[in-house]
N, C-alpha and C positions, 0 to 999 in steps of 0.2 A: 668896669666890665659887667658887673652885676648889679639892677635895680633890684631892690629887696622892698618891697612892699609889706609891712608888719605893724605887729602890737605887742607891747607887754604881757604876754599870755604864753604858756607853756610851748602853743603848737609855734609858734611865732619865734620864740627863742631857739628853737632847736634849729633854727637854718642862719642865725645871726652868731650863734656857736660855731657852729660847722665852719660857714666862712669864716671866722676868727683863726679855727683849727687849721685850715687850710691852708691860710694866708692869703686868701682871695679877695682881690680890692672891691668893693662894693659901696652901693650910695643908700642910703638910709630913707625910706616916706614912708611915714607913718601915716597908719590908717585909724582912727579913733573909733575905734567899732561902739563904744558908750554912744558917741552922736550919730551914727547911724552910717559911716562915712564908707564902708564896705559895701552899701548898697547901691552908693555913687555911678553911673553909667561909664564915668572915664575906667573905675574899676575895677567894674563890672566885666571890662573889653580884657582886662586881664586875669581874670579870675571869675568865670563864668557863674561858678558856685559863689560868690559873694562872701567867703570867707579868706581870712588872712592865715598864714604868711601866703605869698606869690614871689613870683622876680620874671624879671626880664633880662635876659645874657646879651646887653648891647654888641656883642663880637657875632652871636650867632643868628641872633634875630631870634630867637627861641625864647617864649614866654611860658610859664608851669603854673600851675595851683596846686595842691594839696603835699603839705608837709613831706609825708615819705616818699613818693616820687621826686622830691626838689631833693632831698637828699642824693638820692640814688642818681639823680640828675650830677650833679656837683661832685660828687665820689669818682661818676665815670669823667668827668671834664678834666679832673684834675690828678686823676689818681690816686689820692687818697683817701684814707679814712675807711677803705674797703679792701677785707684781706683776698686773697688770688685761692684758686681752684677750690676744693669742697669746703673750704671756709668761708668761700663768699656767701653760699645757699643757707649755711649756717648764720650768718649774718645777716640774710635776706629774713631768716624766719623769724630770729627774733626782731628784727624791725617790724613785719608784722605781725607778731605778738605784739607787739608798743603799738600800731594803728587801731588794731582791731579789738584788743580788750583792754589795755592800759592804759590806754588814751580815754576812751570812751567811759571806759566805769568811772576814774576818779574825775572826770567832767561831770558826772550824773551824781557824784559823790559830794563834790565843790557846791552844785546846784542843791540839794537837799540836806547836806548836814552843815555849810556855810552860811550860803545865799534863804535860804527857805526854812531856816531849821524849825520843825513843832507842826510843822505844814502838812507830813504826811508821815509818818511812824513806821510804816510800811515799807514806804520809800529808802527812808535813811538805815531799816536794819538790812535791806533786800542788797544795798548797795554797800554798807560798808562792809558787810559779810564778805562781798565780791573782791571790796577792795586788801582786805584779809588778808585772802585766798590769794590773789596776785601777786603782792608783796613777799608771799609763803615760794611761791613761781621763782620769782626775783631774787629772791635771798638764798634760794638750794641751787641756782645756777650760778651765783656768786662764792659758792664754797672751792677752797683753790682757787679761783680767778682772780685776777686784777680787774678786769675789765669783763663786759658781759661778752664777749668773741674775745678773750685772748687780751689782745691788741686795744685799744681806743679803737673805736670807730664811728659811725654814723649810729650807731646803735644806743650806744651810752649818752651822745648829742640828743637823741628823740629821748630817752626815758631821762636823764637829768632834770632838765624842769617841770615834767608832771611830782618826781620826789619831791621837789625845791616847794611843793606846796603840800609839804607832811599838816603844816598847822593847819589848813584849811579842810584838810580831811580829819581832823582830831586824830590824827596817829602819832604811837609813838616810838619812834626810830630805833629804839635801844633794845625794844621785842624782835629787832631784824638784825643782826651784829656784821652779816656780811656786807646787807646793804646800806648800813649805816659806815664800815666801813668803807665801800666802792662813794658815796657819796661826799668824805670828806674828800679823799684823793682825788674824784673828778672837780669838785669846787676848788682844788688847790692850783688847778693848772689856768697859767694866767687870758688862756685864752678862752676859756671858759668864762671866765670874772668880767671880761671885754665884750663876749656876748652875750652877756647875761643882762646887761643893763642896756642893750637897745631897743626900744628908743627911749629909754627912760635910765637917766642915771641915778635916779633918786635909788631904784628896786634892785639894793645891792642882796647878793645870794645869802640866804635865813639858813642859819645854824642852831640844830637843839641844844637846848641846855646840856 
């Protein structure tokens, strides 16, 4: 029913969770963005922006790019994963809190204190500062909660795998207690563990010490 277009990457895994959560049948093509294969013209036709994940709803003819629209896509197809009246906006917002800063800083965070480290000093205190501060976000809206709305949702799908690379940010999890807690409970739920390894089942979900 669903082409999923992806990579082993944070933004990638939060739509191959969700359909796992769902129970959404889906077909697996992997895009190797290392080799360049995102910039491909066949899918390019479906992801204009040249980034992964994408899908194709073979029922509807509807084709999406960008990570939190394909959720919110799939939420509404299906029903789930999205709680009903002023908890949906509440859910809306923090999924955009997860596009618009979570997403983004600890990408900038991976790139300069993983990928580039010693490269720009600037960079890596300016970003992990940021990433700090967001984590501080995340862990006082985690206090009382199980989940970041309540409920599991689409929300906890988008912010799971950017946590799931605590090590590549050098953070450490035990400075967060709420979201160190929220983060074992969501790795324990098996559909979670299911989408967490595609298309790779080597990159099973990292637990701190």
């Amino acid at each position: 029913m669903i082409d999923l277009y992806t990579w082993s990457t944070p933004n990638g895994r939060k739509i191959s969770i969700a359909l796992e959560e769902m129970d959404l049948p889906y077909t697996v093509h992997a895009i190797n963005i290392g080799k360049g294969e995102q910039h491909q013209p066949d899918f390019l036709k479906i992801s204009p922006n040249g980034k992964i994940p994408a899908i194709v709803d073979t029922e509807t003819g509807i084709r999406m790019m960008e990570s939190g629209a394909i959720l919110l896509y799939l939420a509404q197809k299906t029903g789930k994963l999205m709680p009903a009246g002023d908890k949906y906006w509440e859910a809306v917002e923090w999924l955009m809190w997860q596009m618009g800063g979570l997403g983004p800083i600890l990408g900038q965070v991976h790139h300069f204190v993983f990928y580039n480290k010693g490269m720009s000093e600037y960079s890596e205190e300016r970003y992990s500062k940021e990433m700090n501060r967001l984590y501080g976000v995340l862990d006082e809206r985690l206090a009382g909660r199980d989940f970041i709305v309540d409920d599991f949702s689409i929300v906890d799908c988008a912010c799971f795998p950017w946590i799931a690379r605590w090590d590549r940010q050098e953070q450490d999890l035990n400075k967060f207690a709420n979201v160190k807690r929220w983060y074992y409970a969501v790795a324990a739920r098996p559909a979670v563990q299911r989408g967490y390894i595609v298309p790779d089942e080597s990159q099973s979900i990292p637990f701190p010490e």
